[in-house]
C-alpha positions as CSV (number, residue, x, y, z in Angstrom):
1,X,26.1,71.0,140.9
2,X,23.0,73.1,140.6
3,X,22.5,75.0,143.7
4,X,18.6,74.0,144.3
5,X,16.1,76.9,145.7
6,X,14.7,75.8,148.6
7,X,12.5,77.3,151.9
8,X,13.9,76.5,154.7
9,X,16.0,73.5,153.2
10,X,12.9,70.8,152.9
11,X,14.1,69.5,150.2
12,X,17.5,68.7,151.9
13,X,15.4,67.8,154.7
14,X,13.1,65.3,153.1
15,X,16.2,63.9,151.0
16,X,18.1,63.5,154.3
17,X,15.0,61.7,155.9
18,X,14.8,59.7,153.0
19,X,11.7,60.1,151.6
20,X,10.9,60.9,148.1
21,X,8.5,62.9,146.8
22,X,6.5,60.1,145.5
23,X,6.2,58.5,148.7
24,X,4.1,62.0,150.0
25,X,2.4,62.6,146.8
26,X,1.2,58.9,147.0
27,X,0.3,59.0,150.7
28,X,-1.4,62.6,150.8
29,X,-2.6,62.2,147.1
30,X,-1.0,65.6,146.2
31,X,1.3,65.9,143.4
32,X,4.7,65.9,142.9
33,X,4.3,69.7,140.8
34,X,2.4,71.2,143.9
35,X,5.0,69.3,146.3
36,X,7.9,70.4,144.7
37,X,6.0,74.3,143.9
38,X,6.4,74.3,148.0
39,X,9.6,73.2,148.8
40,X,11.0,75.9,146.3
41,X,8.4,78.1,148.0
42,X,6.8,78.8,145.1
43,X,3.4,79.0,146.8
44,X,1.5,81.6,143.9
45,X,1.6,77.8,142.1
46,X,-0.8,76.3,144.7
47,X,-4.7,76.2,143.6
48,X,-5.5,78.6,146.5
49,X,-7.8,79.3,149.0
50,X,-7.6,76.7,152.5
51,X,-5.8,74.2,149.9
52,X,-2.8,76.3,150.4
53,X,-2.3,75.6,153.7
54,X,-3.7,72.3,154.1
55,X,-1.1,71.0,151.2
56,X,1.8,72.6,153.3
57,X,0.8,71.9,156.5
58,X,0.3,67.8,154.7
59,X,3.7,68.2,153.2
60,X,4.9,69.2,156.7
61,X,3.9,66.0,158.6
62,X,4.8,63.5,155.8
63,X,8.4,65.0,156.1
64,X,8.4,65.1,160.2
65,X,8.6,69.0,160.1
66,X,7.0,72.1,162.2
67,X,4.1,72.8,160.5
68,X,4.1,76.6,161.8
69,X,7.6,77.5,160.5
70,X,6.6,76.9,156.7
71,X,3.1,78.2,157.3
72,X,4.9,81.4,158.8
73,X,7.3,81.4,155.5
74,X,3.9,81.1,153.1
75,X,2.2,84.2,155.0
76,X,5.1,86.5,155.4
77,X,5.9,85.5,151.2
78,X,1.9,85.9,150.4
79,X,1.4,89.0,152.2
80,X,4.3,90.4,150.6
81,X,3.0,90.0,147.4
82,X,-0.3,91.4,148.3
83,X,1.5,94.2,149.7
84,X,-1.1,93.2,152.9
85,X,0.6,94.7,155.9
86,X,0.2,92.1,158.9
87,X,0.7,95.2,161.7
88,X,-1.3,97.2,159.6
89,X,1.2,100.4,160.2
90,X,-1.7,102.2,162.3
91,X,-4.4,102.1,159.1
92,X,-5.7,98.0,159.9
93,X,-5.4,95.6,157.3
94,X,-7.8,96.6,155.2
95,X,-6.9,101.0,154.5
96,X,-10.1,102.7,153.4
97,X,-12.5,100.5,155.6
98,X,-13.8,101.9,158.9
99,X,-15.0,99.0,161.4
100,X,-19.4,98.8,161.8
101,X,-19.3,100.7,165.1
102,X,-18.0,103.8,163.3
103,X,-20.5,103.5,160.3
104,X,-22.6,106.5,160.7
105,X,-20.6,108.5,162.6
C-alpha cells in the first residue's frame, strides 16, 4: 500500500467521514486538483492571494474540521518558504524597512 502524504491526516479524515472529494469540489465549486494540492499540503499549487485561505478554510468546513489548525500548517509551510520570519528575530518582518515615525530621523 502507498503510504499517502498528507497534513494533518485530512485525507484519512475526510475518508473516515465519508465524503469524497467530489462531494466538496461539487458543493464549494473547487476542484478536485486544488482539493487534493491541500490535503497533501501542497499549498505553492493554490492560485494565491486570499484564495489560499478561503479554499482551505472551505475545504475545512466541508470535512467538519478546525479551520485554524490547517490555516496554522499553510503559514508556518508558506513562511518557510519565503524565509519570512513570523517573530521577526528582533529586525520586524520586513529587514531593511524602518517604520514612518523613524523616516527622517
Amino acid at each position: 500500500m502507498k503510504e499517502e502524504k498528507s497534513v494533518l491526516g485530512l485525507a484519512t479524515i475526510r475518508k473516515n467521514r465519508g465524503i469524497s472529494l467530489q462531494q466538496i469540489a461539487e458543493s464549494t465549486k473547487i476542484s478536485i486538483r486544488l482539493l487534493e494540492a491541500i490535503e497533501r499540503g501542497e499549498f505553492r499549487k493554490l492560485p494565491g492571494g486570499i484564495y489560499n485561505t478561503s479554499y482551505i478554510r472551505q475545504y475545512a468546513r466541508a470535512i467538519d474540521y478546525d479551520e485554524s489548525a490547517i490555516l496554522t500548517v499553510y503559514h508556518r509551510e508558506m513562511n518557510a518558504e519565503s524565509g519570512v520570519s513570523l517573530n521577526g528575530g528582533g529586525k520586524g518582518i520586513y529587514p531593511g524597512f524602518r517604520p514612518a515615525s523613524m523616516l527622517g530621523s
